[in-house]
GUVO-168001 format. One record per residue (C-alpha): residue number from 1; residue in one letter; x, y, z. Coordinates in Angstrom, 2 decimals, m for minus. Each point is the difference from the previous one (the first is absolute). Example, Ala and Ser with C-alpha at 12.3 -4.5 7.8 and 13.67 -1.06 7.14 Angstrom:
# GUVO-168001
+-----+-----+---------+---------+---------+
:   n : res :      xx :      yy :      zz :
+-----+-----+---------+---------+---------+
:   1 :   A :   12.30 :   m4.50 :    7.80 :
:   2 :   S :    1.37 :    3.44 :   m0.66 :
+-----+-----+---------+---------+---------+
END
This chain:
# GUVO-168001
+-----+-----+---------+---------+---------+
:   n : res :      xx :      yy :      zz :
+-----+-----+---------+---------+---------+
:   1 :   X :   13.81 :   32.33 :   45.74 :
:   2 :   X :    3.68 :    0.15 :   m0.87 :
:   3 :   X :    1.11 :   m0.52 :   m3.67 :
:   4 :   X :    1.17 :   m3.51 :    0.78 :
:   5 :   X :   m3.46 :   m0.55 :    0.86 :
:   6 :   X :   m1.50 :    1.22 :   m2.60 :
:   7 :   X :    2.12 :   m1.91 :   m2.35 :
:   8 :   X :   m1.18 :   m3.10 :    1.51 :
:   9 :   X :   m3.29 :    0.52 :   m0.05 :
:  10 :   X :    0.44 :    1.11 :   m3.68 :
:  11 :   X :    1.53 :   m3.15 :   m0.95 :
:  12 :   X :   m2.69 :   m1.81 :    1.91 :
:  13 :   X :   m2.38 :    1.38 :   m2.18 :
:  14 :   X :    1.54 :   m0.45 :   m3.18 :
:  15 :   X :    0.54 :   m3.90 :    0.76 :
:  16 :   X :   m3.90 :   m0.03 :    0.81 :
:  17 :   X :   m0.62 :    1.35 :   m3.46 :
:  18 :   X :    2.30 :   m2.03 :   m1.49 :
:  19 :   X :   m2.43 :   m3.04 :   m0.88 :
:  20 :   X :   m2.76 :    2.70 :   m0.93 :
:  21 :   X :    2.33 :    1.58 :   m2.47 :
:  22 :   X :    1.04 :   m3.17 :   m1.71 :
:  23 :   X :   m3.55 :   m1.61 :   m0.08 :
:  24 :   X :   m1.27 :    3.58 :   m1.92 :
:  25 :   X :    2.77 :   m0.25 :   m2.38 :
:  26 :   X :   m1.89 :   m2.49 :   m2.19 :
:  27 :   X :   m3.03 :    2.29 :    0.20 :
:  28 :   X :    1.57 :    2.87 :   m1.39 :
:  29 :   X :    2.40 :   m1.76 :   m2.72 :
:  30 :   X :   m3.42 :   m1.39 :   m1.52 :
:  31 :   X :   m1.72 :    3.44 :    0.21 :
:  32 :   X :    3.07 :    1.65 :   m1.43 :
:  33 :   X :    0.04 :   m2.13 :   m3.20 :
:  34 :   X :   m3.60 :   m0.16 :    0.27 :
:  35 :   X :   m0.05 :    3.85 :   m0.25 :
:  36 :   X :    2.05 :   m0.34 :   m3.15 :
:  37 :   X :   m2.05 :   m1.75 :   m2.37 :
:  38 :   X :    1.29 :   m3.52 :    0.97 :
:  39 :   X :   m3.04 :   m2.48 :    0.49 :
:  40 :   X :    0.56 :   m2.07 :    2.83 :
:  41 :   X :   m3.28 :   m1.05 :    0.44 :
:  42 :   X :   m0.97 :   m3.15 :    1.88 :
:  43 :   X :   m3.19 :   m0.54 :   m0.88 :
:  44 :   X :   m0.58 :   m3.33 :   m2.50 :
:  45 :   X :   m0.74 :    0.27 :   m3.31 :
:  46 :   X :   m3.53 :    0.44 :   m1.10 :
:  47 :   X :    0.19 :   m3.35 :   m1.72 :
:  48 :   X :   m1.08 :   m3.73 :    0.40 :
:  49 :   X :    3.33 :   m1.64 :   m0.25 :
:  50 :   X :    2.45 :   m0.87 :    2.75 :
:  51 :   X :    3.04 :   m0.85 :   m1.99 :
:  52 :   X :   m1.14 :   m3.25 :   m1.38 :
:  53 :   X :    0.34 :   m0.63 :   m3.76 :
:  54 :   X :   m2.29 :   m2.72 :   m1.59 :
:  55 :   X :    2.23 :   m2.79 :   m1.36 :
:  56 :   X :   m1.49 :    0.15 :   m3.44 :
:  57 :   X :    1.86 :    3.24 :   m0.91 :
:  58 :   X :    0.61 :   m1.32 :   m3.75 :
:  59 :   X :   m4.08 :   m0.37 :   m0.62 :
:  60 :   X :   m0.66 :    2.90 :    1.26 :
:  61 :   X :   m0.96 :    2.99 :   m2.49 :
:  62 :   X :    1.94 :    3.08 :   m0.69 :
:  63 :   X :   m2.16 :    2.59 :    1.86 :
:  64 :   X :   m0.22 :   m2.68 :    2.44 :
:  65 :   X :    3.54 :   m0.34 :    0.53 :
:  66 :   X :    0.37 :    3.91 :   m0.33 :
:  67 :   X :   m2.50 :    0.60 :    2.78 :
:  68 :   X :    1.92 :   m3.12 :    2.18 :
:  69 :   X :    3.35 :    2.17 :   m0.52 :
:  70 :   X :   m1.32 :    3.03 :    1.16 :
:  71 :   X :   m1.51 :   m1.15 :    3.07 :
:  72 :   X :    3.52 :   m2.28 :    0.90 :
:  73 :   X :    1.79 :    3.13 :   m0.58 :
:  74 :   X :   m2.75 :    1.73 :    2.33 :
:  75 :   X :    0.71 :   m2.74 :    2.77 :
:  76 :   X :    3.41 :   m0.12 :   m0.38 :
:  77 :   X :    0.10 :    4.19 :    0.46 :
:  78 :   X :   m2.01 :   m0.11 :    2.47 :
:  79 :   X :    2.23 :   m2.95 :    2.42 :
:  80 :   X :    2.63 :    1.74 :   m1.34 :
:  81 :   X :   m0.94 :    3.24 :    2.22 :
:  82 :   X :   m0.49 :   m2.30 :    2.57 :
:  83 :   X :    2.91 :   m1.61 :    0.48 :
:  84 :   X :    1.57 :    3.47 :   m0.29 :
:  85 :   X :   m1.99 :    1.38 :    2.93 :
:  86 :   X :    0.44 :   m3.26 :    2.40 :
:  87 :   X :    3.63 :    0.32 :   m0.82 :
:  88 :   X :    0.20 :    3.78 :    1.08 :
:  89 :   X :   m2.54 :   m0.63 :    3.12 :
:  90 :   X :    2.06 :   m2.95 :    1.29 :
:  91 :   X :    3.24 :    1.70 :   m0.60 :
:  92 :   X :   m1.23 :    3.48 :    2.39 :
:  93 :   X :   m1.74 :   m2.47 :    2.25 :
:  94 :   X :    3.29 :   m1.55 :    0.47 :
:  95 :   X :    1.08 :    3.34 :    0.95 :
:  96 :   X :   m2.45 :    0.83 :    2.22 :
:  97 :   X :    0.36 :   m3.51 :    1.67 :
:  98 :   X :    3.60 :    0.63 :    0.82 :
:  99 :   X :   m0.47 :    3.84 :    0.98 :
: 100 :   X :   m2.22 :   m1.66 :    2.67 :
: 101 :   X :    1.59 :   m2.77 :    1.20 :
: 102 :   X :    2.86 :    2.71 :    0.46 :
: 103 :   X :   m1.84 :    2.34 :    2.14 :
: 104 :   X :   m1.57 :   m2.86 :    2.43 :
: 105 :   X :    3.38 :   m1.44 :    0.60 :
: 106 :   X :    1.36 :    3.81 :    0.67 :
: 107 :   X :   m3.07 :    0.31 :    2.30 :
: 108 :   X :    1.50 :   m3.46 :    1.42 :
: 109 :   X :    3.94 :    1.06 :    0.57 :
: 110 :   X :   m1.81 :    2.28 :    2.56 :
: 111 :   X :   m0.28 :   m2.97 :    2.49 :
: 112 :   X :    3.06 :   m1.56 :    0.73 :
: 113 :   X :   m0.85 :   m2.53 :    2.25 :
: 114 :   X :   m2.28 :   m1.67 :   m3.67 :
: 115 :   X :    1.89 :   m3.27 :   m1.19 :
: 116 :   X :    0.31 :    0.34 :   m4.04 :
: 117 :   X :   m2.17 :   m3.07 :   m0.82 :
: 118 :   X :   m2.86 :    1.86 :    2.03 :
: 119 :   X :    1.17 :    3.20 :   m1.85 :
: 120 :   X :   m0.49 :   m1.81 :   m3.63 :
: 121 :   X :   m3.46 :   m1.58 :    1.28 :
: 122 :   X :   m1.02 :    3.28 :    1.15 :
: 123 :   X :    0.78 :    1.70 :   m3.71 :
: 124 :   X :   m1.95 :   m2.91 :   m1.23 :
: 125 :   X :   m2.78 :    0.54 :    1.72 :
: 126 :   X :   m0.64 :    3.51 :    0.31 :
: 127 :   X :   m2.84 :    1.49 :   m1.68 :
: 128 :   X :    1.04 :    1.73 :   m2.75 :
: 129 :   X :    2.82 :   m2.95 :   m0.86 :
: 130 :   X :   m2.86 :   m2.23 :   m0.43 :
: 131 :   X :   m1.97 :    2.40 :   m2.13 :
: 132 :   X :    2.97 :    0.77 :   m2.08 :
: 133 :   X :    1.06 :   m3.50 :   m0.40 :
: 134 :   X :   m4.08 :   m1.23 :   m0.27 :
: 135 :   X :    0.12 :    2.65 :   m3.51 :
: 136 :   X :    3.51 :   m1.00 :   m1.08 :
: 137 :   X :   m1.16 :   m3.68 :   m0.04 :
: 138 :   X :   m3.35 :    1.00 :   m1.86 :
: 139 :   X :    2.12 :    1.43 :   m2.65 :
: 140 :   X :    2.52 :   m3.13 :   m0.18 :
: 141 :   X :   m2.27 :   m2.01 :   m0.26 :
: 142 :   X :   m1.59 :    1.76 :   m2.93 :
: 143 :   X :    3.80 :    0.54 :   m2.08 :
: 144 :   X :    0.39 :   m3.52 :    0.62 :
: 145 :   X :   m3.30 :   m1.09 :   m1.83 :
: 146 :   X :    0.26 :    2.75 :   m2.34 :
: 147 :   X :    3.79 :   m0.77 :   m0.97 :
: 148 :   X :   m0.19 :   m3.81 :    0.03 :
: 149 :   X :   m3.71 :   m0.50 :   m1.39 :
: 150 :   X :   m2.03 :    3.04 :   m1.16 :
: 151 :   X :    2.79 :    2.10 :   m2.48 :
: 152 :   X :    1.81 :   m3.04 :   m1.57 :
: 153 :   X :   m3.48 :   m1.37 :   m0.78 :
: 154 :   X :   m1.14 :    2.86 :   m1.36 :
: 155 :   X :    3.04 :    0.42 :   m2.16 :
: 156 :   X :   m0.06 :   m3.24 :   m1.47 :
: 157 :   X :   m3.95 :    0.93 :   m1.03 :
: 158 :   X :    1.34 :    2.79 :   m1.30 :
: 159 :   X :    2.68 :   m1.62 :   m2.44 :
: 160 :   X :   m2.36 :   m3.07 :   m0.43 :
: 161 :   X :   m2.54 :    2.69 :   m1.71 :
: 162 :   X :    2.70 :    1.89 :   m1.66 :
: 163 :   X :    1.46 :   m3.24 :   m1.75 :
: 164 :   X :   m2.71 :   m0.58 :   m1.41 :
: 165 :   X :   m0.99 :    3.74 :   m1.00 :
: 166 :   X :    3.30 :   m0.71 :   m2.32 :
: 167 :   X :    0.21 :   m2.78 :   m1.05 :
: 168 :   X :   m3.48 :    0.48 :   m1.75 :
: 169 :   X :    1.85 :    3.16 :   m0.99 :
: 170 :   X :    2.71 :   m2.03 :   m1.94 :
: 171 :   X :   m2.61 :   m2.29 :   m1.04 :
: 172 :   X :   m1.66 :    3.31 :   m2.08 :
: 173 :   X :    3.59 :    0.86 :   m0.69 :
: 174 :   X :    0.75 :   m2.82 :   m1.78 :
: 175 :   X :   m3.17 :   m0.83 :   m1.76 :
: 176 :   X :    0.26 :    4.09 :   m1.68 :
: 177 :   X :    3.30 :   m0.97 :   m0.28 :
: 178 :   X :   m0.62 :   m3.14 :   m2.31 :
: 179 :   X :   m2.95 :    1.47 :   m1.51 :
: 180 :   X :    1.72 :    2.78 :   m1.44 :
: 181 :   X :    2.61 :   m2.23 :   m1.31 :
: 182 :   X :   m2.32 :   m1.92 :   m1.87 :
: 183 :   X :   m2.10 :    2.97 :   m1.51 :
: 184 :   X :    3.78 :    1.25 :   m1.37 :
: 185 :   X :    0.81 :   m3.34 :   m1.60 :
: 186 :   X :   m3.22 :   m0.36 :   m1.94 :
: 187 :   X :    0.05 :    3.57 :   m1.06 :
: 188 :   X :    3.77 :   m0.22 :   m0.97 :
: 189 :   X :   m0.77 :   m3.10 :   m2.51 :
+-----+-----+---------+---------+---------+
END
């Protein structure tokens, strides 16, 4: 084979591996961080709570409302590292999803005599398009419910439970506050 040959079918196989490479990059980023201490784990909390706060925050007692922050900030650490791994999987599945729509219509410029809309209904439908684009929706789907439903809810838990975490703190505050005022007054007399 000459070296014009070669080249080709070098390049050939580089396209091919294009998608591969792409897909694997999310693999490897979370393995990497993974590898340095960073938690990015996926599984749910070991809790019974889903991000809902009872609306009676105020009666509640102070360990209850102590144990209630902890597990919001639980939750919201936990979709937190969610939305940060859909975010990174759509964005190199958006990669990989354009690497291989690439090297079907290259495969495609081949054959002249192919009109273009057949050309862009033939990157459509071939095989690994469809898987590509079958995962890329998967993971759209989830930033969308993540970013419009699951985080901002489980923010506003979050700062719901903290609220109230101080303002019984300035509540205590205050009454110290006054109550060492007081003591000082009838001592002074």
């Amino acid at each position: 084979m000459n070296r014009r040959g070669r080249l080709k079918a070098d390049m050939d196989e580089k396209h091919e591996k294009a998608a591969e490479l792409y897909a694997r990059a999310y693999d490897e980023g979370v393995e990497e961080l993974m590898s340095k201490g960073v938690d990015l784990s996926v599984e749910p909390p070991d809790l019974d709570f889903d991000g809902s706060i009872p609306t009676n925050l105020p009666d509640l007692d102070s360990r209850d409302l102590g144990d209630l922050l902890g597990q919001c900030t639980e939750w919201f650490n936990y979709v937190s590292r969610l939305m940060a791994l859909v975010d990174a999987r759509k964005t190199t599945l958006e990669q990989a999803l354009k690497a291989a729509e690439a090297e079907v219509r290259r495969e495609l410029t081949r054959s002249e005599d192919t009109k273009k809309y057949e050309k862009d209904d033939a990157v459509r439908l071939d095989v690994r398009v469809v898987g590509l684009r079958y995962e890329y929706l998967r993971a759209e789907v989830q930033h969308i419910l993540l970013n419009r439903s699951i985080v901002p809810s489980s923010e506003k838990a979050y700062a719901a439970v903290s609220r109230e975490v101080s303002r019984r703190d300035q509540e205590q505050h205050q009454h110290n506050r006054t109550g060492s005022v007081g003591r000082r007054r009838k001592a002074g007399r």
